[in-house]
C-alpha angles and dihedrals in degrees: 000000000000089000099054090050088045088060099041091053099040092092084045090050086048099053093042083060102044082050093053099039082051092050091043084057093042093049092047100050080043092066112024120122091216096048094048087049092048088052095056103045084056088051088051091050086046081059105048086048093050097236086134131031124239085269107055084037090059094037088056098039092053093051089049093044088052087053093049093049091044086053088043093056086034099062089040104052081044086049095048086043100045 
């Protein structure tokens, strides 16, 4: 019986961790300090072509700027607790 249930869940065991290996990358470029870096410096190059206007582009700065800042007290309080 556990062999045959093995084998019916094993797509649905295949799919929970593809969901959770996807979220894992998500979260990491989330909350990384270079890709929130690179991200801005290709906001800034969207600028200076003039793909966005002054306010998307400052729309756009300040919520990368908040996600920097969270990183930034995130890794300090981890580094103070651990």
């Amino acid at each position: 019986m556990f062999l045959l249930d093995d084998i019916l869940l094993a797509p649905l065991k295949g799919v929970i961790w593809l969901v959770k290996k996807v979220n894992e990358v998500g979260e990491k470029k989330l909350y990384d300090k270079d890709s929130i870096k690179e991200e801005l410096m290709a906001l800034q190059l969207q600028f200076e072509l003039d793909e966005i206007n002054e306010q998307e582009y400052n729309e756009k700065e300040k919520k990368l700027f908040d996600r920097l800042d969270a990183v930034t007290r995130a890794n300090e309080k981890e580094n103070q607790n651990g």
